[in-house]
N, C-alpha and C positions, 0 to 999 in steps of 0.2 A: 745200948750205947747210941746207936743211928738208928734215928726213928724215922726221919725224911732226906731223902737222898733228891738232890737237884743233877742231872745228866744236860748237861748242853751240847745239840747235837746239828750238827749242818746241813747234812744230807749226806756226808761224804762217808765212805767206807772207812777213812781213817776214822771220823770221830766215833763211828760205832760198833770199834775195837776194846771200846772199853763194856759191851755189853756182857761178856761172860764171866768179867771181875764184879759186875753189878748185882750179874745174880748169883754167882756164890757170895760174897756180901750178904746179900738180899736172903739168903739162904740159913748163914749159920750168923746172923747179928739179929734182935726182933724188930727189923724194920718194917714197917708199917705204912710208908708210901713211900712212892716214889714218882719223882716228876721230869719228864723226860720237856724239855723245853727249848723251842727253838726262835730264836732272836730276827726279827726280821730288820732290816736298814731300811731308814723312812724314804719316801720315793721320790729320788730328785727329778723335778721335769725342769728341762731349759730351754730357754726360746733363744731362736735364731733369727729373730725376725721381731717387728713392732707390734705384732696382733698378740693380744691377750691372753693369758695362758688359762684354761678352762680350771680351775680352781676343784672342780670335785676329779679330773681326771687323775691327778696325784693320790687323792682319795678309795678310789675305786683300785686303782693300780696295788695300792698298800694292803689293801682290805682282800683281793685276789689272792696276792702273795702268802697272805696272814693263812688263807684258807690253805691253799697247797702246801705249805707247811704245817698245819694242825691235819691235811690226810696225811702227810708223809709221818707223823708220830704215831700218828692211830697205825701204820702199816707196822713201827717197830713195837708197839703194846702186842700188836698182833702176834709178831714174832718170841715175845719172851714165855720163858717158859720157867717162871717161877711160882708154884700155888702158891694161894694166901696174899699176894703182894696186891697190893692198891695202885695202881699207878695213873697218873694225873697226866696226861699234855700240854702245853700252854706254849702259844705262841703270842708273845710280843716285841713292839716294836720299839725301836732305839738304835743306841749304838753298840755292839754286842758286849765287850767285857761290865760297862758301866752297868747294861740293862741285867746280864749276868746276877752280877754281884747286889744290886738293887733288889732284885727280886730272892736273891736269900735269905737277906734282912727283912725285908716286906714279909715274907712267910714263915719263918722260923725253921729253916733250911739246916741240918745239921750238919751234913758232909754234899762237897761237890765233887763229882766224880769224872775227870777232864781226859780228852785224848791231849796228846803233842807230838810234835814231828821230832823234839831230843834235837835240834838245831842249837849249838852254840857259837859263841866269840862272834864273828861281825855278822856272821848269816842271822843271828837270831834281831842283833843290834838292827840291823838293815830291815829285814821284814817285820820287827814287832811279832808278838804272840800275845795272842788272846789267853791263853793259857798262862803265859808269863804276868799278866795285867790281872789274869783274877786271882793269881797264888800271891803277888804284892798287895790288894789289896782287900783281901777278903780276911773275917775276922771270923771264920770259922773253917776248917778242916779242909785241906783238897788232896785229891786222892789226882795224881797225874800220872798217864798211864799211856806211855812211850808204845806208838804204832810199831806193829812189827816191819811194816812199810821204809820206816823212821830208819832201821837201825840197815836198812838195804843202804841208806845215801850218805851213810857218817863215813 
């Protein structure tokens, strides 16, 4: 049924609350990779002042960030513990639910398998969810998978 599982992950211990539902998934469906991918935000530099803003320093900054987040996936491939499974890292840059959802389409993504903090009525209104933006508008499967964290602040 799920052959590619896309996991978007931040670094935070909430979003990688969804890793034990990933690999039982991962376990009894014949899924065949899985890509653990983390979104990086492109790098705003502002000047305060009239001298020229160094144009590759944005550059170097993004391309940094990009790397510390493809070692922080390689630390959670590290960590799983499902034989058989293929699993992919990828970090790229954007804005996160758009690059999200972009990149499922671009790979032929079958299920997204998402944490969320379970916020509703004005808290959710007020802060936005990423989670909320990729389950409106993604045109294939999302697996949302409420922090136990989450259910501490309801």
């Amino acid at each position: 049924m799920y052959k590619k599982i896309m996991v978007p992950l931040d670094g935070s211990a909430l979003a990688e609350c969804v890793l034990p539902h990933v690999e039982a998934i991962a376990g009894g469906c014949p899924v065949r990779e899985l890509v653990l991918l983390r979104v990086v935000e492109p790098e705003r530099v502002y000047s305060v002042s009239d001298s020229p803003i160094d144009p590759n320093l944005a550059a170097a900054r993004e391309s940094e960030r990009k790397k510390e987040a493809e070692d922080y996936l390689r630390s959670v491939v590290d960590r799983l513990d499902e034989p058989g499974l293929t699993c992919e890292i990828k970090a790229i840059v954007g804005r996160v639910a758009e690059g999200l959802v972009d990149y499922c389409v671009d790979n032929d993504v079958d299920l997204i398998i998402i944490a969320t903090h379970g916020h509703s009525g004005v808290s959710r209104w007020v802060r936005g969810s990423v989670a909320d933006k990729i389950l409106g508008s993604s045109k294939i499967p999302v697996l949302m998978i409420r922090a136990p964290e989450a259910e501490k602040e309801v």
